[in-house]
C-alpha positions as CSV (number, residue, x, y, z in Angstrom):
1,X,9.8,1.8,15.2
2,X,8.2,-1.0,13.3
3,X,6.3,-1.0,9.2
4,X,4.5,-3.4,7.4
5,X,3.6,-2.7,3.8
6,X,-0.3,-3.7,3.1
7,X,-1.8,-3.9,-0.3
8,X,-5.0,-2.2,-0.7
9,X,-7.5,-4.7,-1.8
10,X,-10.9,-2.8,-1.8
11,X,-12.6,-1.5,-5.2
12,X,-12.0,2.5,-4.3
13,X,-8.5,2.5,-2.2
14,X,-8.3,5.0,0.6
15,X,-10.5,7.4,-0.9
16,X,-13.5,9.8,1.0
17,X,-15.2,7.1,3.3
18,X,-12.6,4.4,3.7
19,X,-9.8,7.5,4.3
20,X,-12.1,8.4,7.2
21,X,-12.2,4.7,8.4
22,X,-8.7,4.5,8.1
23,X,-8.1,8.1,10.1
24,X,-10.0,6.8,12.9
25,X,-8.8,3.4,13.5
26,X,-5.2,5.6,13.5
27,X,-6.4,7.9,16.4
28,X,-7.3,5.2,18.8
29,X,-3.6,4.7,18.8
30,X,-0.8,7.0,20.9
31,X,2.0,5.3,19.0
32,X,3.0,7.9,15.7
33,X,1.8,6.2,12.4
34,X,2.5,7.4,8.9
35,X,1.4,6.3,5.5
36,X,4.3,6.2,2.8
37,X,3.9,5.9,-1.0
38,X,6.7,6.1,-3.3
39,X,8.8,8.8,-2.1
40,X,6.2,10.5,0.4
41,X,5.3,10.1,4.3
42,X,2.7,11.5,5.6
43,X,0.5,11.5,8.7
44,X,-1.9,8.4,9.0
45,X,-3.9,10.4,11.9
46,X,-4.8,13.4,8.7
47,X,-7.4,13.0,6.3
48,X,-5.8,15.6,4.0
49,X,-2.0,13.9,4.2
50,X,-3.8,10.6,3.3
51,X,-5.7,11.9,0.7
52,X,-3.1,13.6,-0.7
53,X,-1.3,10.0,-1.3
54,X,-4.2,8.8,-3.9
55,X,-3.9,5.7,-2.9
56,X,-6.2,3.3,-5.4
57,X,-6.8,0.0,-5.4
58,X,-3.7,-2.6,-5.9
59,X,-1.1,-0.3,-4.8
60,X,0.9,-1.3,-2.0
61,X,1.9,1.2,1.1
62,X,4.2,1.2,3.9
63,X,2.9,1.6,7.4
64,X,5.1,2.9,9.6
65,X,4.2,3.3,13.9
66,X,7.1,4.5,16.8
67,X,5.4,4.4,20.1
68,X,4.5,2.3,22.9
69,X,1.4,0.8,20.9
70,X,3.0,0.4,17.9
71,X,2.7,-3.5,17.3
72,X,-1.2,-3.1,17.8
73,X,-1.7,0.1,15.9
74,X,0.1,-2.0,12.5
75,X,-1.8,-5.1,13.5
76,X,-5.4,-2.6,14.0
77,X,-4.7,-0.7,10.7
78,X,-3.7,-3.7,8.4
79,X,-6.9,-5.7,10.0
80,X,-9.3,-3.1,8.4
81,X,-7.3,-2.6,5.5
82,X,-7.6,-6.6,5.0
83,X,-11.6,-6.0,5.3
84,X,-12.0,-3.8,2.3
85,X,-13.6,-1.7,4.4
86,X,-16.3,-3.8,4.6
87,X,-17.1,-2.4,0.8
């Protein structure tokens, strides 16, 4: 199991379309990823559990991955997170 905290950098954070983005990029990978803000984990492959984070812009997160892909699936995630979504 590996994490990486990310600061989120784009002007809505991982709100509606950027959430989606985010959920995608997270189901091209086997490995087991969650999203943790504060005190709370939650699924980084469910668009509710993220949502449910309100993650805005400036705040920093904690990804977490266990699996055999789990270097790529931090490296994949942070990589789109570091593009503002393209936004």
């Amino acid at each position: 199991m590996i994490t990486k905290e990310v600061k989120i950098s784009n002007a809505i954070g991982l709100h509606a379309r950027p959430a989606t983005f985010f959920i995608q990029k997270a189901n091209t990978y086997t490995s087991s990823i969650w999203v943790e803000k504060d005190d709370r984990k939650v699924n980084a492959k469910s668009l509710l559990g993220v949502l449910s984070l309100g993650i805005a812009k400036g705040m920093t997160i904690t990804l977490v991955a266990d699996g055999q892909d789990e270097a790529l699936a931090l490296e994949g995630l942070t990589a789109l997170i570091n593009t503002g979504f393209e936004e």
